[in-house]
C-alpha positions in Angstrom: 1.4 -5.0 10.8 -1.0 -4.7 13.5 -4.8 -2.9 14.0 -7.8 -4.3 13.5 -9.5 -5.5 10.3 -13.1 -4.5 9.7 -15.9 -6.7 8.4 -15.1 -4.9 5.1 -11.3 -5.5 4.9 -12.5 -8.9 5.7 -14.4 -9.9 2.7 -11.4 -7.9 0.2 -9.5 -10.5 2.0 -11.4 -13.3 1.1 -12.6 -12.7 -2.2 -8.4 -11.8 -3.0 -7.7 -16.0 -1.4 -10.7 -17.2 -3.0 -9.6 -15.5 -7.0 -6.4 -15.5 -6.4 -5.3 -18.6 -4.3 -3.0 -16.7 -2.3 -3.6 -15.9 1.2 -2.4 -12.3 3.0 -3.2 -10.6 6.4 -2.4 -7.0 4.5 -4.9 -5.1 2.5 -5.7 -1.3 2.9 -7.1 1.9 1.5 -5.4 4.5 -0.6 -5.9 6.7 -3.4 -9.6 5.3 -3.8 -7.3 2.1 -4.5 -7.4 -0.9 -2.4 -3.9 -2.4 -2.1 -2.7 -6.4 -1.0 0.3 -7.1 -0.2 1.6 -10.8 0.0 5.4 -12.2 0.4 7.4 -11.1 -2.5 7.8 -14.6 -4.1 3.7 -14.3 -4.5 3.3 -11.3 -5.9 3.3 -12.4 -9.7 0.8 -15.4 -9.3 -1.2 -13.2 -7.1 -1.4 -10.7 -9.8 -2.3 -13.4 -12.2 -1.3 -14.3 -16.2 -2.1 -11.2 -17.9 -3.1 -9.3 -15.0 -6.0 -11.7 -14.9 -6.7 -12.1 -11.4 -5.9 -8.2 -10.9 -8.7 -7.2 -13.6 -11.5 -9.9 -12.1 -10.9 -8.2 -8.7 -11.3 -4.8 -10.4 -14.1 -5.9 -11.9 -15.9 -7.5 -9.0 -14.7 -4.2 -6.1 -15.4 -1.6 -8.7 -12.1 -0.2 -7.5 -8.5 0.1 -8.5 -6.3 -3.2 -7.1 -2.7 -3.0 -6.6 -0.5 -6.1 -5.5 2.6 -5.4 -3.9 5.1 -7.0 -2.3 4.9 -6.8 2.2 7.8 -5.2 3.6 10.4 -7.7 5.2 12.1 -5.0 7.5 12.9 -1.4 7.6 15.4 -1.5 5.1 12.7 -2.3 2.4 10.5 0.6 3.3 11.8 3.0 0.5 10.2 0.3 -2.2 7.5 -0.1 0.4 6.4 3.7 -0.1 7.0 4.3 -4.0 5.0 0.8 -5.2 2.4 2.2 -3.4 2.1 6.2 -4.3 3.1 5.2 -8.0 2.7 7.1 -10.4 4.0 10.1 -8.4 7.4 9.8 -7.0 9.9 11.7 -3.9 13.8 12.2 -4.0 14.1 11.1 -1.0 13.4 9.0 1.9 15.1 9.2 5.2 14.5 6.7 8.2 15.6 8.1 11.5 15.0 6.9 14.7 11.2 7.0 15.4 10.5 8.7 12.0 10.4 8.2 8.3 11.1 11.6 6.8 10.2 11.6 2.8 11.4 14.2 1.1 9.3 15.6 -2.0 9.6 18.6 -4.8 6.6 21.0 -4.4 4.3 19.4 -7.0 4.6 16.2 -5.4 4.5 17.1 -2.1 0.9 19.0 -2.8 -0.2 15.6 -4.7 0.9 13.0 -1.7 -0.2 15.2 0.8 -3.6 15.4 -0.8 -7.1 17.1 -0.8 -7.7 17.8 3.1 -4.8 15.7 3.6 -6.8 12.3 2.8 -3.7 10.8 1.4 -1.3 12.0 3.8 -3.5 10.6 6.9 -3.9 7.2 4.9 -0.3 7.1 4.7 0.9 7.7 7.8 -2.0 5.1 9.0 0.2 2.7 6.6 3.4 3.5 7.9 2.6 3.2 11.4 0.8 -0.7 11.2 3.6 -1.8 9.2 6.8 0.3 10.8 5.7 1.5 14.1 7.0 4.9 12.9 6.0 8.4 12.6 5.6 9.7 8.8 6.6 13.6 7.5 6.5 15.0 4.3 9.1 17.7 3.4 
């Protein structure tokens, strides 16, 4: 993933190492939720017995958290995109060349795309740090 993290990135960064005792490059903005991702082998002590560490950070940011698991190539960018638009869910998802197409029914489509399409410029911002790729909805 590459861009720039801002001074407020930053601290979400540090206060997730300092709870949490896992370090991550990979926290962003969606849905009013802040999301971290750390390597897949983390992602339950990250999250903490109970949900522990999850509820302290809620607690603390005054915002939803959601741990997930970083993407290790293009092939895991279907599981990439569900864990982080959960609850709502697509048919499909299709990765061509310079693209990732993902293909929604009409409620779905209205709810990823969002209110002045907040959600659908967040996740496209998403798509391209971590997969150099173009996102469309359909």
């Amino acid at each position: 993933m590459e861009g720039t993290i801002n001074m407020q990135s930053m601290r979400h960064l540090n206060l997730f190492s300092k709870i949490t005792r896992v370090d991550t490059r990979f926290s962003f903005p969606y849905n009013e939720t802040i999301i971290f991702c750390v390597p897949r082998h983390l992602v339950s002590k990250a999250i903490g017995e109970n949900g522990k560490n999850s509820k302290q950070l809620n607690q603390i940011l005054g915002k939803k958290i959601k741990i997930i698991s970083v993407p290790e190539g293009i092939e895991d960018v279907k599981e990439f995109v569900k864990s982080i638009i959960e609850p709502l869910d697509f048919r499909d998802l299709d990765v061509a060349e310079n693209e990732i197409i993902i293909h929604a029914g009409s409620k779905n489509k209205a709810a990823l795309i969002g209110r002045e399409k907040r959600r659908f410029l967040e996740m496209k911002q998403i798509i391209k740090d971590f997969f150099k790729k173009e996102l469309k909805i359909v």
